[in-house]
LONUFI-741221 format. One record per atom (N, C-alpha, C): x, y, z. Coordinates in steps of 0.05 Angstrom, whole numbers, plus 32768, in hexadecimal, padded with zeros to 4 digits. Example, Ala and Ser with C-alpha at 12.3 -4.5 7.8 and 13.67 -1.06 7.14 Angstrom:
81087F8E809C 80F67FA6809C 81087FBE809C 81017FD3808E 81117FEB808F 81028001809D 
This chain:
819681177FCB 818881047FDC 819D80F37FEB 819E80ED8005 81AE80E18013 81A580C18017 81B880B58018 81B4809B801A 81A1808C8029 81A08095803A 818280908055 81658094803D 816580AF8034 815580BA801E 814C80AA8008 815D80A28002 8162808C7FE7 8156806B7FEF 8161806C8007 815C804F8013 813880518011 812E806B8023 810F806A802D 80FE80688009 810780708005 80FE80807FE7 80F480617FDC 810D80557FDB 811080357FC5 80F380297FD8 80FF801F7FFA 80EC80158002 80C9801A7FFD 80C880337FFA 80AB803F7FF9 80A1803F7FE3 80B280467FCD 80A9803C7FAF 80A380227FA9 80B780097FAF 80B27FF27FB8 80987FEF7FC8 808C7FF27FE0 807C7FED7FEA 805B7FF47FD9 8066800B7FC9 804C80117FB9 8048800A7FA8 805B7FF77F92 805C7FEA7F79 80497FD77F84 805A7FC77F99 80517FB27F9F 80397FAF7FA7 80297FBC7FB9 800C7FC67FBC 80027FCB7F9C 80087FD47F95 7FF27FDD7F75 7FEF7FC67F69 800D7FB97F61 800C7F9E7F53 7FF67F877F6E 7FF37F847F7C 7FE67F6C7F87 7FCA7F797F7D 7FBF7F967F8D 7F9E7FA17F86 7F9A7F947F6B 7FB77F967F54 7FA97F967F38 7FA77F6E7F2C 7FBA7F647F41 7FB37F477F40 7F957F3F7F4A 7F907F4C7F66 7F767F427F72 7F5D7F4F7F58 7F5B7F6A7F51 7F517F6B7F39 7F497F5E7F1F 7F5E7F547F17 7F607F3C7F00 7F4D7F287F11 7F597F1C7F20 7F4B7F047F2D 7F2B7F0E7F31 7F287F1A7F3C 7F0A7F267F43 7EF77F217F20 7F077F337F10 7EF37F377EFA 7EEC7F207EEB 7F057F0B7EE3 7F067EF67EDE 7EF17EDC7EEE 7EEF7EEA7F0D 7EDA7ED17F16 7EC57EE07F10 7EC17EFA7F08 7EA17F047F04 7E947F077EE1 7EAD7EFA7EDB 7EA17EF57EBC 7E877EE67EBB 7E707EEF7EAE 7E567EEA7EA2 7E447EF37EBE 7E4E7EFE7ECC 7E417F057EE2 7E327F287EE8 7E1F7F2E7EEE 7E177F497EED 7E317F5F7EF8 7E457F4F7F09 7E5B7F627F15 7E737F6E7EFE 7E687F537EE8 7E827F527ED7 7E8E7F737ECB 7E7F7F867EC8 7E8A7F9D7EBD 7E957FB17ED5 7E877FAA7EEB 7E997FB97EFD 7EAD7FAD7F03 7EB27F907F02 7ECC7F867F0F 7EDB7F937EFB 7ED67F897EDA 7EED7F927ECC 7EF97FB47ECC 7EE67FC57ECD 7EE97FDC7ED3 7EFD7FDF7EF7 7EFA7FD87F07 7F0A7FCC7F11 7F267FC87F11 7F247FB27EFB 7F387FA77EF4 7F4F7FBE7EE5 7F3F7FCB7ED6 7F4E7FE07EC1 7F5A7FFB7EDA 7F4E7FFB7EE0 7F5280177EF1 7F63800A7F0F 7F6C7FF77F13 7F8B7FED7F26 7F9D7FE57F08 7F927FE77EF3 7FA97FE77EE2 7FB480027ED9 7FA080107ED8 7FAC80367ED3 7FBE80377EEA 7FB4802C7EFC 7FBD80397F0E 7FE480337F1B 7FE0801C7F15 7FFF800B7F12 800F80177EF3 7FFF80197EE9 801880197ECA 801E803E7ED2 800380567EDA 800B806E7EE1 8024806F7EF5 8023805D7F07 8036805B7F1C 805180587F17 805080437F08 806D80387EF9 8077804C7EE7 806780567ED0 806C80677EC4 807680847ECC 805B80907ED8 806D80AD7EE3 806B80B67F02 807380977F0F 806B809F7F2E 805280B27F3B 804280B77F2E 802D80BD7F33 800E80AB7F46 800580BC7F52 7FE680AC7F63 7FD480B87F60 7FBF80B47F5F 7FAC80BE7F62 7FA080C47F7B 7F8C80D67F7E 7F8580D57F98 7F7B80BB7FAE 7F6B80AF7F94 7F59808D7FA4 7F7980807FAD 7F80807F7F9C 7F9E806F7F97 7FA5807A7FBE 7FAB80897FBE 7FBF809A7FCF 7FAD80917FE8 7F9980977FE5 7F7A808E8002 7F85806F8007 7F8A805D7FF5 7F8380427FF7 7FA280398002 7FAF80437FF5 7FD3803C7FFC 7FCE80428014 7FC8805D8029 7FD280628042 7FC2804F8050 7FA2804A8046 7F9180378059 7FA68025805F 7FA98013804B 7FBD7FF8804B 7FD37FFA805E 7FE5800A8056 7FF8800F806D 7FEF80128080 7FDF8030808D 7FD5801F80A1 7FD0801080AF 7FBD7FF880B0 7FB97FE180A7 7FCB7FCE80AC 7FDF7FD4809F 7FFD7FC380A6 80087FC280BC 80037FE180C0 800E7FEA80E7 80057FD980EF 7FE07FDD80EA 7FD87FD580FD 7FD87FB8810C 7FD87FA980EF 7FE27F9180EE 7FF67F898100 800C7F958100 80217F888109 801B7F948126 800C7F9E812E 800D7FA18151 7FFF7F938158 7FEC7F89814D 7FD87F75814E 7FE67F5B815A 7FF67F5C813F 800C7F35813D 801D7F3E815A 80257F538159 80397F4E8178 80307F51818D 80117F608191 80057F5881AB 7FFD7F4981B2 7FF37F2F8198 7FEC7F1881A0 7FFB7EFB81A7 80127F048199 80277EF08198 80377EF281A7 80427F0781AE 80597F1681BF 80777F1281B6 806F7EF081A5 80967EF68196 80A77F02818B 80C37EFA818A 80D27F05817E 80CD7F068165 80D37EF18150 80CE7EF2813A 80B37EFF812D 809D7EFF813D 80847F0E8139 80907F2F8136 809B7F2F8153 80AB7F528157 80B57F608144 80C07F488139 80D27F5A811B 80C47F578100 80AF7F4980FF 809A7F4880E6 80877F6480F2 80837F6E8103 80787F818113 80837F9980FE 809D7F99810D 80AF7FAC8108 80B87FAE80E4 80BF7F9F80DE 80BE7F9F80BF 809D7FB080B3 80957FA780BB 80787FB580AC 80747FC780B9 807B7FD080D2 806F7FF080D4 807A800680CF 80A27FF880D2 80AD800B80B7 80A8800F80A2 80AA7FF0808F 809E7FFE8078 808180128073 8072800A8081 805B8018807E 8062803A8089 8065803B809A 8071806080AD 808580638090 809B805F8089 80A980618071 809B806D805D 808780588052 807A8065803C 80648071803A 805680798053 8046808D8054 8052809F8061 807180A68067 807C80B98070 808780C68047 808D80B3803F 809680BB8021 807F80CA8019 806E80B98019 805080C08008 804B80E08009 804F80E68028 804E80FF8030 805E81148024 80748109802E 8093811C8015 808F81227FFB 8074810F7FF3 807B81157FCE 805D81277FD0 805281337FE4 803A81437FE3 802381377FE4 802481207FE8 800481167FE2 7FFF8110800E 7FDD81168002 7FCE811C8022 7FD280FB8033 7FE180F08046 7FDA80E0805C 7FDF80E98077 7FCE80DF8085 7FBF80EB8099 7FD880D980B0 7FDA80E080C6 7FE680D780DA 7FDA80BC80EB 7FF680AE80EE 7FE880908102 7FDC809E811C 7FC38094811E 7FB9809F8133 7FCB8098814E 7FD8807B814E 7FE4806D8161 7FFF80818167 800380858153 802480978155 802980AF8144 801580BD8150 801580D6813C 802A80DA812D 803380E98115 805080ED810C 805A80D780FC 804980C180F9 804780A480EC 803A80AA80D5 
């Protein structure tokens, strides 16, 4: 693996830790405010299954398919985000919060791809 390789790799693994761990914070939080509540067994169920799904990750780099659906939405998402922030703002510093997130995001649904799992192309920039 070449250094460029190595570099995308860290970033993209990074970007997906980090995604799993927040889903599995907002989780916790969710089930916890639905304690005594009719929701309470689905939140916790919920809750357990963004935890498979982080400790599977950590453990043997593995996704699941939902997993794999939900990561590319997000990225996505992120693009989309950040064309959003620079068409409305037009700045510089917006430009490069732009640009930070749509690398990372193209990055790791370009990885995602490399390691075999199905994401679909930015519609905006095909090949994304």
């Amino acid at each position: 693996m070449t250094p460029d390789e190595q570099r995308r790799a860290n970033l993209a693994q990074f970007a997906i830790t980090s995604h799993l761990g927040d889903r599995l914070t907002a989780a916790k939080r969710n089930a916890e405010l639905a304690a005594g509540t009719p929701d309470a067994d689905q939140r916790r169920s919920e809750w357990q299954q963004a935890s498979d799904r982080l400790t599977r990750w950590l453990k043997e780099r593995q996704l699941d398919k939902d997993a794999v659906a939900e990561l590319s939405d997000a990225f996505l998402q992120a693009m989309e985000d950040g064309y959003t922030l620079v068409m409305h703002t037009g700045g510089d510093e917006e430009a490069d919060t732009h640009l930070e997130l749509r690398q990372r995001a193209a990055v790791t649904r370009e990885w995602l791809r490399d390691q075999g799992y199905r994401v679909p192309d930015y519609p905006k920039e095909p090949g994304l």
